[in-house]
C-alpha positions as CSV (number, residue, x, y, z in Angstrom):
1,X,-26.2,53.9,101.2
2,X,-26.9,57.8,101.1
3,X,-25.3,57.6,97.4
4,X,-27.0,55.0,96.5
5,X,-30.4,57.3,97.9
6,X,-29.2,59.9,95.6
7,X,-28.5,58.1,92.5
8,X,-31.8,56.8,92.8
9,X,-33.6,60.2,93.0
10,X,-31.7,61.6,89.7
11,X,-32.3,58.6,87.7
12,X,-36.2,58.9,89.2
13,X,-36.6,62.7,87.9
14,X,-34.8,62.1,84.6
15,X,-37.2,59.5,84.0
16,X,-40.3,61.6,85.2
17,X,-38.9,64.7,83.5
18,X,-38.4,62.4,80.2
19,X,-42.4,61.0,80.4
20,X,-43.4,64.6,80.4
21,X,-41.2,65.6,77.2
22,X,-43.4,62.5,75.8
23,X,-46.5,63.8,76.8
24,X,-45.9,67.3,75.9
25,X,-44.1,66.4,72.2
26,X,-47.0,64.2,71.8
27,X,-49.6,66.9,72.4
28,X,-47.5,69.2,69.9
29,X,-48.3,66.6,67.2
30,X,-51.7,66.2,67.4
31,X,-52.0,70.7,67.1
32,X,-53.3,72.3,63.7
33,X,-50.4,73.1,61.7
34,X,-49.7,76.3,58.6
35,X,-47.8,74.5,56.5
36,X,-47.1,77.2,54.2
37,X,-48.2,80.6,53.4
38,X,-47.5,83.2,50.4
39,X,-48.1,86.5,49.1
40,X,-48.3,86.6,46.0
41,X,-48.7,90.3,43.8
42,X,-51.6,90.3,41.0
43,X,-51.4,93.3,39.1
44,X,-52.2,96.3,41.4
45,X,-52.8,94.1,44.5
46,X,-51.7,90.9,46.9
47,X,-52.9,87.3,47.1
48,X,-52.7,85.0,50.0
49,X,-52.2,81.2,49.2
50,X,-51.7,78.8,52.4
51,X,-52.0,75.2,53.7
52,X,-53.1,74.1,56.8
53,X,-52.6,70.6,58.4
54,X,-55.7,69.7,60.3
55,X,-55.1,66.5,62.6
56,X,-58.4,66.0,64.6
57,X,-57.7,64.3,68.0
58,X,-59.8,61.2,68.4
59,X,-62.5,62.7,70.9
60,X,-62.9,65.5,68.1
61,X,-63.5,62.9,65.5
62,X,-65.7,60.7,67.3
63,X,-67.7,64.4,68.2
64,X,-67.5,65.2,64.5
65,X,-68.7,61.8,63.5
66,X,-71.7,61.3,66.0
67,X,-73.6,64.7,64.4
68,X,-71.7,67.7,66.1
69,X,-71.3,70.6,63.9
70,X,-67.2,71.6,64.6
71,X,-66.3,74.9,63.9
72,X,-62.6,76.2,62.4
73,X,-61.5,79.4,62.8
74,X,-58.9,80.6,60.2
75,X,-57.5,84.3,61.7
76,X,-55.2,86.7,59.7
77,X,-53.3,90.0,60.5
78,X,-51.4,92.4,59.2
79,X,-49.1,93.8,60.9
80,X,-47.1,96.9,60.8
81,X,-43.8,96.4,62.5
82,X,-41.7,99.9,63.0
83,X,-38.0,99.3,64.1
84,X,-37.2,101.3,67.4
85,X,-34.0,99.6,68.5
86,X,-33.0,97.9,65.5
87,X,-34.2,94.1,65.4
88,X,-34.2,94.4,69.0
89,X,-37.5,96.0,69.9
90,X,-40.3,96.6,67.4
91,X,-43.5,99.0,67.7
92,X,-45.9,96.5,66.3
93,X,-49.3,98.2,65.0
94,X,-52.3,95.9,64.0
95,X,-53.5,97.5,60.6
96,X,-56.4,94.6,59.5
97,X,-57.6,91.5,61.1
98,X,-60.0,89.2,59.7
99,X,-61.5,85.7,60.7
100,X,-62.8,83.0,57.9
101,X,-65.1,80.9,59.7
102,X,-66.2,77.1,58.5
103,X,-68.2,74.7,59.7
104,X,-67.7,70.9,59.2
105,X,-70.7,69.0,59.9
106,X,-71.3,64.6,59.2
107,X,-74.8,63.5,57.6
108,X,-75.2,60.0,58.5
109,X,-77.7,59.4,56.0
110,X,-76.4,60.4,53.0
111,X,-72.1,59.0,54.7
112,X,-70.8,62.9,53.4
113,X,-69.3,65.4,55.4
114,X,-70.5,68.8,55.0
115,X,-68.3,71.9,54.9
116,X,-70.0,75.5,55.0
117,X,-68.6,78.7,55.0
118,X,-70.6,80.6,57.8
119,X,-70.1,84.0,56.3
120,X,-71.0,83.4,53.2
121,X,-73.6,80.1,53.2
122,X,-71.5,78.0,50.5
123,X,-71.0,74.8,51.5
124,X,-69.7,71.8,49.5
125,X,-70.0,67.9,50.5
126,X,-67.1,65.1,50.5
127,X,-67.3,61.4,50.8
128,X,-64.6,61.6,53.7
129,X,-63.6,63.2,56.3
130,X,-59.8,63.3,54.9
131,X,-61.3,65.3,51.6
132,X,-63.2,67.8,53.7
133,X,-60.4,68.4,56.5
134,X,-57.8,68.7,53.1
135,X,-60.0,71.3,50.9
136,X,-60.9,73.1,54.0
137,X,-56.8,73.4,54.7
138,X,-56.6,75.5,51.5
139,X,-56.5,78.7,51.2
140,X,-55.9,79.8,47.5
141,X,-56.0,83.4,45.9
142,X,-57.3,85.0,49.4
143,X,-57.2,88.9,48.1
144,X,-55.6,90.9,50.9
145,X,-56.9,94.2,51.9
146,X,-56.0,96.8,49.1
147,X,-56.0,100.0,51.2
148,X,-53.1,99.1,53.2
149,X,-51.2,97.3,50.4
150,X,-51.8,99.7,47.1
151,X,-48.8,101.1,45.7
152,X,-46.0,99.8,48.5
153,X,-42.6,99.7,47.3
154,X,-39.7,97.3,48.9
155,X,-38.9,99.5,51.9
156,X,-42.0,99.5,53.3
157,X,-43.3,96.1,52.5
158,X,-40.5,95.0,54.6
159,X,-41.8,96.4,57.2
160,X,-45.5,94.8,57.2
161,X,-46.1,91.1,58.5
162,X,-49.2,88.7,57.5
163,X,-49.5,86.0,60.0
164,X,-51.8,83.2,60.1
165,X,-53.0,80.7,62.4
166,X,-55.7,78.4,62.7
167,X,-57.9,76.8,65.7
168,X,-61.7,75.3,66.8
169,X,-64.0,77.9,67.7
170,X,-65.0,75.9,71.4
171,X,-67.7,78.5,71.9
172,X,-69.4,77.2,69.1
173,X,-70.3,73.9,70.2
174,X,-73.2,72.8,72.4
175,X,-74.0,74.5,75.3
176,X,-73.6,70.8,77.3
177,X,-70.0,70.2,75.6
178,X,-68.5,73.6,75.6
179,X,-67.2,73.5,79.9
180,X,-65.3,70.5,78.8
181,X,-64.2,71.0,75.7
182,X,-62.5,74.2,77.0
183,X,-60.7,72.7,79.7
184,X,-59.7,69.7,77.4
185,X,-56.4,69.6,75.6
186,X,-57.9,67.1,73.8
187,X,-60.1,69.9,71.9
188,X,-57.1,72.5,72.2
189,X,-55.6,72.6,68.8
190,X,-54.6,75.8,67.8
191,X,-51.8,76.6,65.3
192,X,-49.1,78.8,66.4
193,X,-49.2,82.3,64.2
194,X,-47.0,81.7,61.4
195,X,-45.8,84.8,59.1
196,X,-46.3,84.9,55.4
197,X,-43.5,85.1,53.4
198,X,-43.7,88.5,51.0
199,X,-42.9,87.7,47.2
C-alpha cells in the first residue's frame, strides 16, 4: 500500500512539474524575438542591420485594436568587455546606450495602423497590423556611434559587444491600464539581449 502511496506521488509531481514546463515554454513563445543582427563597416564607420520578431499576445492585440497607442522600445549598447581572468571573468564597461522609441497606434476609420517614430515625428500607415509589426521589426543601416568605433583595428573590435533587445514601454500606456499591464505576463514580452555579430 505505502508503495503504491509513493508511486502515486512521483507520477503526480512529474505530471505537475511537466504542466509548468508547458506553461513556461509556452510563455517563451509568445516573447519578442532579435532574429538577427549585423555590423556591417561603410567606409570610415559601422552600420547596424537587425530583425526583430514581434508576436503580440492576444490581450495586446485586442488593446492595440480597440484605440490604445502601444509603445516598443528598441535598446542598444555597446559594450566594452576587458578580459581579467581570461573568458572567465570580464570587466564589462558600458561605452553608449541608446533607445529607438515607436509608437503603433489603430485608426478605425480609415482600417490602417499607424506607426510613428516618437523621436523624430515620422510615422508611416499600413493596411495591417502584420505590415506594421514587420517594418517596424527592421532595423536597416542604423549608423553606430563613430567616436567609439573610428579607426579600430581587429584586436580591439574583439573586444567591444553591441547587444540588442526589444520590449513594450508599459509606462507608456494609460494611466487606468498601466497597474495591470505591469503585473501581467500577458503584456511582458521583452526580448532577451542578443549580441551583434562584428563583420
Amino acid at each position: 500500500m505505502a508503495f503504491i502511496m509513493s508511486a502515486f506521488v512521483t507520477v503526480k509531481r512529474i505530471l505537475i512539474l511537466g504542466l509548468l514546463l508547458l506553461i513556461s515554454t509556452s510563455s517563451i513563445a509568445d516573447n519578442f524575438k532579435v532574429q538577427s543582427a549585423q555590423i556591417s563597416k561603410i567606409g570610415n564607420g559601422y552600420i547596424l542591420n537587425a530583425i526583430i520578431k514581434y508576436p503580440l499576445t492576444p490581450r495586446v492585440a485586442e488593446a492595440l485594436n480597440n484605440g490604445v497607442p502601444i509603445t516598443f522600445l528598441q535598446q542598444l549598447e555597446l559594450i566594452k568587455s576587458v578580459p581579467i581572468l581570461g573568458k572567465y571573468w570580464q570587466w564589462d564597461e558600458t561605452l553608449w546606450s541608446s533607445s529607438l522609441r515607436y509608437e503603433l497606434r489603430y485608426h478605425a476609420l480609415s482600417d490602417r495602423y499607424v506607426l510613428r517614430t516618437l523621436d523624430t515625428a515620422h510615422h508611416r500607415t499600413f493596411p495591417s497590423l502584420d505590415s506594421a509589426l514587420s517594418a517596424l521589426g527592421k532595423i536597416e543601416a542604423f549608423n553606430l556611434p563613430p567616436k567609439h568605433l573610428l579607426d579600430m583595428n581587429k584586436l580591439v573590435i574583439q573586444d567591444l559587444i553591441l547587444q540588442i533587445r526589444s520590449g513594450l514601454d508599459l509606462h507608456a500606456l494609460p494611466t487606468p491600464m498601466r497597474p495591470g499591464a505591469l503585473i501581467s505576463t500577458k503584456w511582458r514580452l521583452t526580448s532577451p539581449w542578443i549580441e551583434a555579430t562584428w563583420p
